[in-house]
C-alpha positions as CSV (number, residue, x, y, z in Angstrom):
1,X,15.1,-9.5,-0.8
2,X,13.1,-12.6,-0.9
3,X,9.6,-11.2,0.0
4,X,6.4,-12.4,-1.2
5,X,3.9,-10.5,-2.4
6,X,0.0,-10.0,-2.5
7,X,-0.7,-7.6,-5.1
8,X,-4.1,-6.1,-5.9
9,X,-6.0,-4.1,-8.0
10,X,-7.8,-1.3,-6.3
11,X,-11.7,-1.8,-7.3
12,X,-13.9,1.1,-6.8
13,X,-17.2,2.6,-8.6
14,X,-14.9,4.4,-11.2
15,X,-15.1,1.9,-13.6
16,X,-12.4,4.0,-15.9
17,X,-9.8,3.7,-13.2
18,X,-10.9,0.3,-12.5
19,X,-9.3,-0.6,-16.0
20,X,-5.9,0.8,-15.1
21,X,-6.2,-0.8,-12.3
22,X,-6.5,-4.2,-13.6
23,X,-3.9,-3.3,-16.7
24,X,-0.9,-2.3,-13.9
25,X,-1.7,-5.7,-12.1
26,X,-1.6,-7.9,-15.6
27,X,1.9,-6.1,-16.4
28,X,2.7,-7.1,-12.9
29,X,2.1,-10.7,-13.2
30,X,3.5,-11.0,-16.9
31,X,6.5,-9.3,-14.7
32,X,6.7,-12.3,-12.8
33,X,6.7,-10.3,-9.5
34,X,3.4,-11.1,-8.0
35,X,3.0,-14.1,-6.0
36,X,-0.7,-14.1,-5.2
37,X,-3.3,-11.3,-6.7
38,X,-5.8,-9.6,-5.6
39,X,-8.7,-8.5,-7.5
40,X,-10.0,-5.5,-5.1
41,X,-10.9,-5.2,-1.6
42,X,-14.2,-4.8,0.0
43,X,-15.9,-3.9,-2.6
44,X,-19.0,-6.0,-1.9
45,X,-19.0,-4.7,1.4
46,X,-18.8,-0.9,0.2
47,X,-21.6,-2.2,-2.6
48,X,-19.3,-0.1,-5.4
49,X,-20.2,-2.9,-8.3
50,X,-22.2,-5.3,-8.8
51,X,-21.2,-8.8,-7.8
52,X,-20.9,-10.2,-11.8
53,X,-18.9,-7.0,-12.9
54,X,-15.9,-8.2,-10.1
55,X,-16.9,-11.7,-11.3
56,X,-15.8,-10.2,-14.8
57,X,-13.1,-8.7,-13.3
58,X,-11.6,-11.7,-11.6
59,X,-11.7,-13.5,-14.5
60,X,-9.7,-11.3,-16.4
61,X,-7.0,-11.9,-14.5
62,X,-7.5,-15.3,-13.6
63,X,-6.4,-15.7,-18.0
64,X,-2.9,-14.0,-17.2
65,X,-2.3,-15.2,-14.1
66,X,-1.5,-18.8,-15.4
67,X,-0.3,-20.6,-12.3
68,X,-0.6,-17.7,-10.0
69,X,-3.4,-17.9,-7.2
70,X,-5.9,-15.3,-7.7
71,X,-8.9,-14.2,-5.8
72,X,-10.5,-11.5,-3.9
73,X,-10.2,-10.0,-0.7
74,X,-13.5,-9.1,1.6
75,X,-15.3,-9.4,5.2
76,X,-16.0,-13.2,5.6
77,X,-19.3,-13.0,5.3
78,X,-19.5,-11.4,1.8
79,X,-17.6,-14.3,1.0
80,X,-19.7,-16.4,2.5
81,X,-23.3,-14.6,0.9
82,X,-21.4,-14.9,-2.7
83,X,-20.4,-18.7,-3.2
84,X,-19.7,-17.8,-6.6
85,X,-16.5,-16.1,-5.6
86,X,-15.9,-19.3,-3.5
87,X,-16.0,-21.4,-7.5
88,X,-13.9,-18.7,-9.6
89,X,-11.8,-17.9,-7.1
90,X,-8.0,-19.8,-6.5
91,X,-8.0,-19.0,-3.0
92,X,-10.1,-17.6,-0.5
93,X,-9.1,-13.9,1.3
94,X,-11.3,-12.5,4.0
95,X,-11.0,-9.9,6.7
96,X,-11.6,-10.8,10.1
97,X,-12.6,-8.3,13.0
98,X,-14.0,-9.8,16.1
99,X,-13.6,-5.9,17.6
100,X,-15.6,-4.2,15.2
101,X,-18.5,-7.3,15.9
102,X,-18.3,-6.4,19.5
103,X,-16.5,-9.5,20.6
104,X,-15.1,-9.7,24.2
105,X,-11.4,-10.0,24.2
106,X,-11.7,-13.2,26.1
107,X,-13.7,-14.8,23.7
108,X,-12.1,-13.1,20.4
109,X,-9.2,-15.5,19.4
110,X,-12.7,-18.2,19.4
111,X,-14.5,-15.7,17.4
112,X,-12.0,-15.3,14.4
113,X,-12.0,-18.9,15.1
114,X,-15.5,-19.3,14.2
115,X,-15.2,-16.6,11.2
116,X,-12.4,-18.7,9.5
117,X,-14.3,-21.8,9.8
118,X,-18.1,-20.5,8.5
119,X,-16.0,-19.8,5.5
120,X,-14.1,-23.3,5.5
121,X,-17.4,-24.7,5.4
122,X,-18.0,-23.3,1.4
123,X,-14.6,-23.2,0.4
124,X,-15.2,-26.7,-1.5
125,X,-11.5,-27.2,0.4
126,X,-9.6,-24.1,-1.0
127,X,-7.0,-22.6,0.6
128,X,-8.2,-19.2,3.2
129,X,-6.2,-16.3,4.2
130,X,-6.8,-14.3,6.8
131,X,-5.8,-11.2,5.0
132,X,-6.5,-8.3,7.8
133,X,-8.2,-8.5,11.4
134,X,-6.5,-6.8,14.3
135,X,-7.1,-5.1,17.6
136,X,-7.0,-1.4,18.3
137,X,-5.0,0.1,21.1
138,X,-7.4,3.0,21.9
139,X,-10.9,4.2,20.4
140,X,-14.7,3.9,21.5
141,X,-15.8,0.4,23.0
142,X,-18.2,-1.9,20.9
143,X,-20.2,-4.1,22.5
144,X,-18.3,-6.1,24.6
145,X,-15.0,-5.2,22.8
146,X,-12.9,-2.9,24.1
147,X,-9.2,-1.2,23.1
148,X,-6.4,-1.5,25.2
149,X,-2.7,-1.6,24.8
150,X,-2.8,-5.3,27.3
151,X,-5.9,-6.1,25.0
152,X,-3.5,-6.0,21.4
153,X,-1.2,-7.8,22.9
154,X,-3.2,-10.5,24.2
155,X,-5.3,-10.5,20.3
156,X,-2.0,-10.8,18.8
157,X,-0.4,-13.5,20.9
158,X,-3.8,-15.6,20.4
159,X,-4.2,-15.2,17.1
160,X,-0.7,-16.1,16.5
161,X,-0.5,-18.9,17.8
162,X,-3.4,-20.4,16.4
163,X,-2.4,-19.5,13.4
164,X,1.1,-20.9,13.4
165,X,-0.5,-24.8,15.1
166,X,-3.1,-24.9,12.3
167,X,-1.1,-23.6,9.3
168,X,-3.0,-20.4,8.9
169,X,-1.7,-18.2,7.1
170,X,-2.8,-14.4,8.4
171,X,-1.9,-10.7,7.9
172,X,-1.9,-8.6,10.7
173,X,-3.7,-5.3,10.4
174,X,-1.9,-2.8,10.7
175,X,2.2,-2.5,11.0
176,X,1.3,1.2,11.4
177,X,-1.4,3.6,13.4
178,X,-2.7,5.8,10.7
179,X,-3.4,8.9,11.9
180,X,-5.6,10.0,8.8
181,X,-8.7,7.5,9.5
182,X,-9.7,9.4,12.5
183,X,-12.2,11.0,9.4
184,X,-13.6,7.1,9.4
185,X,-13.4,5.2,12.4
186,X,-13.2,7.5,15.1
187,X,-9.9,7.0,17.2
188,X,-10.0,3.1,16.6
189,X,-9.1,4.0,13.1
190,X,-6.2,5.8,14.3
191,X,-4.4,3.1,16.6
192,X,-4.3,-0.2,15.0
193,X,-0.7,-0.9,14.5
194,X,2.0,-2.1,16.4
195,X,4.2,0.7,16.0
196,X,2.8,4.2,15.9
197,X,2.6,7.3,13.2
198,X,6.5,7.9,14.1
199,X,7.2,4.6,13.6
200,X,8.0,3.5,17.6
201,X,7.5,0.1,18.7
202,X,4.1,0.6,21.1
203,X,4.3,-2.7,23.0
């Protein structure tokens, strides 16, 4: 259908399923169906491994990859506290939240601003993707961050078009609200996306 793909291995403290994990996204890429990989998500953040098994891990997949980029997805400031991940890595992924930092809405399309260009700054001139940051519709206030439907809607718009006049390539978290991460994040966790659990348009 012409859709690209990030693909990634889901990296946990199970190192057994880590290894399946890493097999499914070699036969993926020796599929040819992968257009940019992942090796795991957050894990730094979540401290699940140390820092030079995912190094390991990267590099596993960097040898089938051949010309595809790989890398690793996480906050931006694990990526910035790990500048080894900045070398092995093809491209740089990080998650953006000015929300969850307590950013007011007026000031959060600067914030994610800022984030993106901290990790510029060690990238040694690699590509970054904004692989997540969004804005929740409803939930408890942080800081000076607070959810609103007229508070998405201005994030998005922002972010977009910074995005689009500086060539920054970003995913928007989330397509969906996912009722099920109320066990996580409180009602923030439930409201993210731009359609809701039935799969309405909310804006």
């Amino acid at each position: 259908m012409g859709f690209k793909t990030l693909v990634g291995a889901w990296i946990s403290s199970d190192i057994e399923n880590n290894e399946k994990e890493l097999a499914s996204l070699k036969t993926l890429l020796s599929q040819g169906v992968v257009d940019m990989a992942s090796v795991g998500n957050e894990v730094l953040f979540r401290n699940d491994i140390s820092a030079d098994v995912l190094y390991d891990y990267i590099g596993q997949i960097k040898k089938v990859a051949g010309n595809i980029p790989t890398g690793y997805v996480d906050v931006y400031y694990e990526v910035i506290k790990h500048p080894k991940l900045s070398e092995i890595s093809d491209i740089l992924m990080i998650n953006c939240y000015p929300y969850w930092e307590g950013a007011d809405i007026q000031f959060a399309s600067l914030y994610i601003q800022e984030m993106y260009h901290k990790v510029a700054q060690i990238s040694g001139g690699k590509k970054i993707v904004i692989t997540e940051t969004g804005w929740p519709s409803k939930g408890q206030t942080v800081k000076d961050a607070v959810p609103s439907n007229e508070n998405v809607m201005r994030y998005f718009a922002e972010i977009s078009e910074w995005g689009s006049s500086k060539n920054v390539e970003i995913f928007y978290f989330s397509s969906f609200d996912e009722s099920w991460k109320i066990h996580f994040e409180g009602w923030a966790g439930t409201a993210w996306g731009l359609w809701d659990k039935n799969e309405n348009f909310k804006y």
